[in-house]
Kinemage of the C-alpha trace (Angstrom):
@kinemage 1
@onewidth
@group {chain A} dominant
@subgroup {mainchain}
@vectorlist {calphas} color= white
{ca unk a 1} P -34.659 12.897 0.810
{ca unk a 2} L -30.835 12.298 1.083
{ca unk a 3} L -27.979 13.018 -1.431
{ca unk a 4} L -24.775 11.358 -1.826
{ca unk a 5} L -21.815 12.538 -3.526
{ca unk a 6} L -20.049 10.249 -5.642
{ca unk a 7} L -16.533 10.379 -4.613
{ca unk a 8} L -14.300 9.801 -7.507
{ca unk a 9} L -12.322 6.358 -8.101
{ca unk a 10} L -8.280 6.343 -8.081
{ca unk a 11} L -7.131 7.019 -11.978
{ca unk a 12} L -4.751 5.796 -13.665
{ca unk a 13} L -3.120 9.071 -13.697
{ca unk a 14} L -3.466 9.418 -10.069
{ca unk a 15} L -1.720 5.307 -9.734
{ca unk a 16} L 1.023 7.029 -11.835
{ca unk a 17} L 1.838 9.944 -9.749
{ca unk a 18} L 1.494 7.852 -6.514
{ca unk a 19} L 4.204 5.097 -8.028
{ca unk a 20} L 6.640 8.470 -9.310
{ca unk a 21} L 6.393 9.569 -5.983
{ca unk a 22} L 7.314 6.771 -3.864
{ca unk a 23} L 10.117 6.097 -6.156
{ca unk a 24} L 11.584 9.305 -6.278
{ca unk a 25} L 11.174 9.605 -2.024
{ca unk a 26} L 12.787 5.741 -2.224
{ca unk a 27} L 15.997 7.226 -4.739
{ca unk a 28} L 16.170 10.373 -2.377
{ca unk a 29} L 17.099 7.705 0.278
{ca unk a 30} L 19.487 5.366 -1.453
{ca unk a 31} L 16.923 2.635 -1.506
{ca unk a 32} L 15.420 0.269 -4.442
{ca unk a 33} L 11.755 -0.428 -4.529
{ca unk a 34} L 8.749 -1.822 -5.396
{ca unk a 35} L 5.572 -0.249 -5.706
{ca unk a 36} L 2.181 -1.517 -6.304
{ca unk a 37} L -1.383 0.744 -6.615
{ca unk a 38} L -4.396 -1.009 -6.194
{ca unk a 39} L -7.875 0.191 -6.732
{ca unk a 40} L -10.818 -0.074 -4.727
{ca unk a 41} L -12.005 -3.337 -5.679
{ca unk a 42} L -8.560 -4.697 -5.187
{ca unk a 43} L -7.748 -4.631 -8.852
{ca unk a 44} L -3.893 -3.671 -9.947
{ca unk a 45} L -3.540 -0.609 -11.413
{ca unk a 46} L 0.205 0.160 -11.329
{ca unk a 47} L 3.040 -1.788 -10.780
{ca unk a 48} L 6.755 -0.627 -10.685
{ca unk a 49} L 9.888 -2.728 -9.673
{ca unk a 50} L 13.321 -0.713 -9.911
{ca unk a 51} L 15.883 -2.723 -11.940
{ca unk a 52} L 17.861 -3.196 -8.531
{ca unk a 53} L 15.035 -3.944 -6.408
{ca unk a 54} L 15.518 -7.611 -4.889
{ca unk a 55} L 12.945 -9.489 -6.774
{ca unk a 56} L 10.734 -10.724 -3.899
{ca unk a 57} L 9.918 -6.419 -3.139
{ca unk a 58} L 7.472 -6.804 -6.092
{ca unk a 59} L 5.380 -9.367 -3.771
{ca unk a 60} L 5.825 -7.411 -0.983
{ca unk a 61} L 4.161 -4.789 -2.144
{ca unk a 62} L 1.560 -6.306 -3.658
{ca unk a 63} L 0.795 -8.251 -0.562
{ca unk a 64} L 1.243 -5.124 1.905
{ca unk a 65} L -1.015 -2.915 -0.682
{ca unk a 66} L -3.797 -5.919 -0.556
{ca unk a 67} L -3.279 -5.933 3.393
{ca unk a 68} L -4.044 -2.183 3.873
{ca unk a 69} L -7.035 -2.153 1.394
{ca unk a 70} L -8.685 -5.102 3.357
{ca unk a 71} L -8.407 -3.911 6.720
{ca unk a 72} L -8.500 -0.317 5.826
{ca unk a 73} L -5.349 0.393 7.744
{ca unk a 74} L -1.717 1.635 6.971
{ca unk a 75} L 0.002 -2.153 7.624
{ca unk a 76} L 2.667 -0.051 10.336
{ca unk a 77} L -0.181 -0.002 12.201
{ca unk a 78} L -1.219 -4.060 12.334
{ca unk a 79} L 2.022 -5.296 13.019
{ca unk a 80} L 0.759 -6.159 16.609
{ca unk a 81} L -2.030 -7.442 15.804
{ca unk a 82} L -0.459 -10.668 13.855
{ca unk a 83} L 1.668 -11.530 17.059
{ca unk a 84} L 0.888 -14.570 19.253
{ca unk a 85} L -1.394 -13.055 21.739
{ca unk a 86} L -2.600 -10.200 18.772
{ca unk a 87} L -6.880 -9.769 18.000
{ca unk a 88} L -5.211 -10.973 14.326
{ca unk a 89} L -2.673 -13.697 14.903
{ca unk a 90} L -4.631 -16.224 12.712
{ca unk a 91} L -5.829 -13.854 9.923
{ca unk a 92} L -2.479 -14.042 7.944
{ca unk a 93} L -3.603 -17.957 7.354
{ca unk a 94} L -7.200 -17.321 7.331
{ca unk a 95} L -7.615 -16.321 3.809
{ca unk a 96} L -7.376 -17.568 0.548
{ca unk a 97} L -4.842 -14.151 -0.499
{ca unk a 98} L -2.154 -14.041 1.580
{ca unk a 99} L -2.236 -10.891 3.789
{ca unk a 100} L 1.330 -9.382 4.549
{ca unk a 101} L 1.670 -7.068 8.240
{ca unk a 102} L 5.024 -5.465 7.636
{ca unk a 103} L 5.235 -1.615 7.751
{ca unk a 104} L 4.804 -0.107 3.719
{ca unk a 105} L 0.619 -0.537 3.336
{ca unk a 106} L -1.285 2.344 3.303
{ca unk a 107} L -4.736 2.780 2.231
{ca unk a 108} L -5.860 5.916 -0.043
{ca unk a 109} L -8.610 7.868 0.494
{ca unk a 110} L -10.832 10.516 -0.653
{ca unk a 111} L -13.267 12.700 0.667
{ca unk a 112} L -13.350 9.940 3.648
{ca unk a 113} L -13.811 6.876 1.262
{ca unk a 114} L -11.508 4.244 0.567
{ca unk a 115} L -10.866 3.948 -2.783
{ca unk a 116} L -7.319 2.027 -2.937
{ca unk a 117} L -3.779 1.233 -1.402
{ca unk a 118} L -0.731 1.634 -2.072
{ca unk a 119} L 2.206 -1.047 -1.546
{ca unk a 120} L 5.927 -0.096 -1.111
{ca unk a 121} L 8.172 -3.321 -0.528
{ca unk a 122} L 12.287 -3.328 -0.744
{ca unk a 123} L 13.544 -0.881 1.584
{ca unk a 124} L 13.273 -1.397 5.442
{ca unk a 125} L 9.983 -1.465 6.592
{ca unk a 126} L 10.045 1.781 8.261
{ca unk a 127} L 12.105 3.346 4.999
{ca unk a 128} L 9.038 1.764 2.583
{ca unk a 129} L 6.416 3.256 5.429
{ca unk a 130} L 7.679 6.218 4.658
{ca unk a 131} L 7.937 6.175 0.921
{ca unk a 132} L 4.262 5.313 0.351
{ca unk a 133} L 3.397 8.090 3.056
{ca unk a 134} L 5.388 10.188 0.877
{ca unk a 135} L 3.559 9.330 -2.110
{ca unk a 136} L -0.205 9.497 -1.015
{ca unk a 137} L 0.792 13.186 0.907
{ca unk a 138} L 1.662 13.684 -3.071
{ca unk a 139} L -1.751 12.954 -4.520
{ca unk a 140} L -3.523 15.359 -2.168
């Protein structure tokens, strides 16, 4: 006979410390942000745009967070694969939900399970790599 261990889902609570985080790491650096927390299932459970943010950062990171929950991969990591002669290069037009491979995806997991991303969109790619790095080091 085998046991499992259910691993707990991401929480609100825990959406709300990831978003605080990446915007205080993005206001450490001078930069404006969006962030976006999906859970598991792909469902939205936080969403933050800074009043300076440009407005298209909010889709960014929605589409980046979507992109890192579906391939269970930060989206830094994929940016290859999208190119011309990439294993990828067709998926960003494959699908009905628009995937997005630009560094600022990362998925969040616990006790080895996947159970959401997290999107970061506004700074440079690198910067927004970084801030959602930032944040997921934050939840532990």
């Amino acid at each position: 006979m085998s046991t499992t261990t259910a691993v707990g889902p991401l929480t609100v609570q825990d959406a709300d410390l990831l978003v605080t985080a990446a915007q205080r790491a993005a206001e450490a650096a001078g930069a404006t942000v969006s962030v976006t927390v999906l859970d598991g299932g792909g469902h939205l459970l936080a969403f933050r745009r800074d009043d300076r943010a440009v407005l298209i950062s909010g889709e960014t990171s929605t589409r980046k967070a979507y992109t890192a929950l579906q391939l269970n991969a930060p989206t830094a990591d994929l940016v290859d694969a999208v190119k011309p002669d990439g294993p990828f290069h067709s998926l960003q037009t494959a699908l009905d939900r628009p995937l997005l491979f630009i560094a600022g995806g990362l998925p969040i997991h616990r006790d080895g399970r996947l159970i959401g991303a997290i999107g970061v969109g506004g700074g440079a790619p690198e910067q927004d790599h970084g801030f959602a790095t930032a944040a997921v080091e934050a939840l532990g």
